[in-house]
C-alpha positions as CSV (number, residue, x, y, z in Angstrom):
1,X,55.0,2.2,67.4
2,X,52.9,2.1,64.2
3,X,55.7,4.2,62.9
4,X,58.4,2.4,63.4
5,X,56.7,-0.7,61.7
6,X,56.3,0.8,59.2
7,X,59.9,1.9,58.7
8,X,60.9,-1.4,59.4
9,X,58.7,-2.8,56.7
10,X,60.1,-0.3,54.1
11,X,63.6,-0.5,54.4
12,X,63.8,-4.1,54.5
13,X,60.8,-6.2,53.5
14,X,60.5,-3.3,50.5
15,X,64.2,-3.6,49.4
16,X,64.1,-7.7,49.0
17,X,60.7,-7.5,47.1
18,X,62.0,-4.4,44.8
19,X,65.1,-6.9,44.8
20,X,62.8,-9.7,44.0
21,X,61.3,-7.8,41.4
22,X,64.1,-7.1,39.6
23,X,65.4,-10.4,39.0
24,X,61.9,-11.5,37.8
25,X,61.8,-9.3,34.6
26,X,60.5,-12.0,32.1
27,X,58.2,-13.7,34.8
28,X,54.2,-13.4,35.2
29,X,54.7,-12.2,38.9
30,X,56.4,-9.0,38.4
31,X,53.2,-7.0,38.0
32,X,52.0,-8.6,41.7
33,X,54.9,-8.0,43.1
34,X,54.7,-4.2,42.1
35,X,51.0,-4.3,43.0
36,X,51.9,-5.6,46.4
37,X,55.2,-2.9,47.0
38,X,52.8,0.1,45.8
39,X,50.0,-1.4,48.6
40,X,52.7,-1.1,51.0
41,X,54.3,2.6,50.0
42,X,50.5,3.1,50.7
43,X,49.1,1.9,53.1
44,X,47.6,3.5,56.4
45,X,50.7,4.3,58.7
46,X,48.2,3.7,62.0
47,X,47.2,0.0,60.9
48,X,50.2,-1.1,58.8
49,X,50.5,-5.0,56.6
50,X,52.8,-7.1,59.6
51,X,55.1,-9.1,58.2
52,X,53.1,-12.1,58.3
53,X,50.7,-10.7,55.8
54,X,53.7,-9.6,53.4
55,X,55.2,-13.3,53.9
56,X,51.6,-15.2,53.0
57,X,51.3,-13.0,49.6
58,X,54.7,-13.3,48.6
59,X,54.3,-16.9,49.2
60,X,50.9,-17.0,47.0
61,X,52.7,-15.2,44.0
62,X,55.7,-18.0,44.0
63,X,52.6,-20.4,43.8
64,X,51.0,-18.8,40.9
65,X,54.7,-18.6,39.5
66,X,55.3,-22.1,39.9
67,X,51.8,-23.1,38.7
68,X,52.8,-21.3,35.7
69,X,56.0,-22.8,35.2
70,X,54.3,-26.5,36.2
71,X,52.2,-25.7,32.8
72,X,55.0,-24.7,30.9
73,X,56.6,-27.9,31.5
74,X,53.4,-30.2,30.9
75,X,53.1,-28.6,27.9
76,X,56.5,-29.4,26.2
77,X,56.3,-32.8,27.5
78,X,52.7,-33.1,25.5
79,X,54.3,-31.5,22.6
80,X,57.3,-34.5,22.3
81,X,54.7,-37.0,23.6
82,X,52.3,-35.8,20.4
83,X,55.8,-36.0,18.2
84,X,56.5,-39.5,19.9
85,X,53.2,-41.0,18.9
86,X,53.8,-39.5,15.2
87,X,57.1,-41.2,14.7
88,X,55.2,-44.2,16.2
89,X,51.7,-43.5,13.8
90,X,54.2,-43.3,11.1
91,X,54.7,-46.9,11.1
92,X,51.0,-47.8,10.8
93,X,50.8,-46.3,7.1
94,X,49.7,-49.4,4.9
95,X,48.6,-51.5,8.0
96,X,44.7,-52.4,8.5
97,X,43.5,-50.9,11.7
98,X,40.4,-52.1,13.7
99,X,37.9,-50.1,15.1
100,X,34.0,-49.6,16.0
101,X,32.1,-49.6,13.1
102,X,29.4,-51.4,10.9
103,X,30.9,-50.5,7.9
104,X,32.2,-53.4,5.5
105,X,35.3,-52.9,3.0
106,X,36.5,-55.1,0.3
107,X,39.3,-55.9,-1.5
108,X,39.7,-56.4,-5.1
109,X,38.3,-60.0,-4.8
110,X,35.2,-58.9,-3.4
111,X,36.1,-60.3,0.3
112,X,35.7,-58.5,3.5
113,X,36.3,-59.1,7.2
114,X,34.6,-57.5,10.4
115,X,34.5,-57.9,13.8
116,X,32.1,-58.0,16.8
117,X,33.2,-57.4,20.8
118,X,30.9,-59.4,23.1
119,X,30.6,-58.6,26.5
120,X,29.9,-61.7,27.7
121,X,30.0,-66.1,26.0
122,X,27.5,-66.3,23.3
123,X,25.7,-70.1,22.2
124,X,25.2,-68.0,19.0
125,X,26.2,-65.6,17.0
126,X,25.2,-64.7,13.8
127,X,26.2,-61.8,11.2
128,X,23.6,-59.9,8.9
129,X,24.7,-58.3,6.3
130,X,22.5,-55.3,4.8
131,X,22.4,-53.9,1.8
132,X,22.4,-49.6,1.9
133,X,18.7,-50.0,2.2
134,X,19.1,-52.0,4.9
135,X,17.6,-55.4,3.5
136,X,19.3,-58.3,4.5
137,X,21.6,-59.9,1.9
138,X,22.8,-62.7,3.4
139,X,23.6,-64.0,7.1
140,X,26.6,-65.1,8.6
141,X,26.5,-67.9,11.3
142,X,29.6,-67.5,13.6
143,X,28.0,-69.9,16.0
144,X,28.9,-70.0,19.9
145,X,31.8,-67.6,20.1
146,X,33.9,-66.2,23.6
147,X,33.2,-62.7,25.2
148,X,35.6,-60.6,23.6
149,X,37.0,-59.7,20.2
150,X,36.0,-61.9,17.7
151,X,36.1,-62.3,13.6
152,X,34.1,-63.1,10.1
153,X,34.7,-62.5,7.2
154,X,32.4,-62.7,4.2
155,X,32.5,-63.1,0.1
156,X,30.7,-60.8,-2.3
157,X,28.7,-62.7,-4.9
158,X,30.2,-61.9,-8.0
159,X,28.1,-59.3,-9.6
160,X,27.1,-58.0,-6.4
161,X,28.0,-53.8,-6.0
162,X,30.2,-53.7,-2.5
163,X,29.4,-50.0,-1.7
164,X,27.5,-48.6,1.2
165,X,26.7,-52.9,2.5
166,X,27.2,-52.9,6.3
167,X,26.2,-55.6,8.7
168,X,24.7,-56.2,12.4
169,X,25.4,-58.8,14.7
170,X,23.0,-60.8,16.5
171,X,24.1,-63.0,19.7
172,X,22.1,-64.8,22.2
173,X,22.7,-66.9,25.4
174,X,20.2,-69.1,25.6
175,X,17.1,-66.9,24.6
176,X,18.9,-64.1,26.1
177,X,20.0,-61.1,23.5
178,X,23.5,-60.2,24.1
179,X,25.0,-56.8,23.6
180,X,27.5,-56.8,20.6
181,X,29.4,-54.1,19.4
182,X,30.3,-54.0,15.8
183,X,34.0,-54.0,14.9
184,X,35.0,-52.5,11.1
185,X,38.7,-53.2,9.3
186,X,40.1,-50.1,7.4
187,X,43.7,-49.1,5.7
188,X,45.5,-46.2,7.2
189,X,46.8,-44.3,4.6
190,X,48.7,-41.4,6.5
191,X,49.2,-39.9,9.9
192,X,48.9,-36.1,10.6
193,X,48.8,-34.0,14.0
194,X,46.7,-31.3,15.0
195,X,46.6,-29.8,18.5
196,X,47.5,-32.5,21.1
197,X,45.8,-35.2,18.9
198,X,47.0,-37.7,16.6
199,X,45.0,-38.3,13.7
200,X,44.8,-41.5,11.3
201,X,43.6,-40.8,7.5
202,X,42.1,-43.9,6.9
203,X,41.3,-45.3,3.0
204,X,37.5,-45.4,3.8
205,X,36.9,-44.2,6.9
206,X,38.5,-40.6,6.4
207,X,40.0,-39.0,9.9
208,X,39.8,-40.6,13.0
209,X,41.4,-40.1,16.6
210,X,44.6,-42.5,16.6
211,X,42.7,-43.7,20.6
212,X,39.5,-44.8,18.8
213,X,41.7,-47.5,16.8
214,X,41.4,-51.3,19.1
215,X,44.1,-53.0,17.3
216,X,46.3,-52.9,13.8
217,X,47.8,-56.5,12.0
């Protein structure tokens, strides 16, 4: 009985996987599939693989082959996706981005605008701006402003050097302290990809991630 299994497993499961084989010449499988005839050719004629066994490990190479060819696929759609969003990056060269950021940068009049993101409706706001040392140079009242995005802007005195001045926000409800992130304006100057990222080279803020940019005008 064992015998004739086994001749029944080599002259026809054995012919479709060496068929099987040979049509997969260029596919990641082929060396399983070789694996899996040569376990047969050798295996132990009293306890021979059944049929079911040779059907469950074909059926787990097609998944590795398909997993295979699943990645293959994701990858040229992230590759056109990535060339997509560089066509689209393209467009921003020139435009002022906003992101997070304390960082204030002028123009040639000496006037700058930031941005704060509340979480929640503040009675008041008001914007500190700080030297490099960190001294306060002058404050900013916004007043009650709306959770959300929101805007200043502020004038250099004339005389005043604009490098390395940032600024914090502080916003209150009630006598409650508010959590504020700070929001920073910069000029995107080119696009460039690397990997699956898109990257922004911005006029002061050097390279950053084209998903760390909140909104462009």
């Amino acid at each position: 009985m064992a015998t004739s299994s086994v001749n029944q497993l080599s002259s026809g499961t054995l012919d479709a996987l060496n068929g099987v084989t040979a049509t997969k010449k260029d596919d990641g499988s082929e060396r399983f599939l070789k694996l899996l005839v040569t376990q047969m050719k050798n295996q132990d004629p009293l306890n021979p693989m059944d049929n079911a066994q040779v059907t469950s490990q074909i059926a787990q190479i097609n998944t590795v082959t398909g997993i295979d060819k699943l990645n293959d696929t994701v990858k040229s759609l992230s590759s056109q996706m990535l060339s997509s969003q560089a066509l689209q990056g393209a467009a921003l060269v020139g435009r002022t981005v906003l992101m997070e950021g304390s960082r204030l940068n002028f123009d040639e009049t000496g006037k700058s605008a930031g941005g704060f993101e509340l979480t929640s409706a503040a009675d008041s706001v008001k914007v500190e701006i700080l030297s490099p040392a960190g001294r306060v140079l002058d404050t900013v009242d916004v007043g009650a402003s709306s959770s959300g995005r929101n805007g200043f802007e502020w004038q250099a005195p004339a005389g005043t050097s604009t490098d390395g001045i940032t600024f914090r926000v502080v916003a209150k409800s009630g006598s409650t302290a508010l959590t504020a992130t700070p929001l920073t304006t910069d000029l995107v100057k080119a696009v460039a990809t690397g990997g699956d990222t898109l990257t922004l080279e911005l006029l002061y803020g050097g390279s950053v991630p084209y998903t760390q940019i909140k909104a462009f005008s």
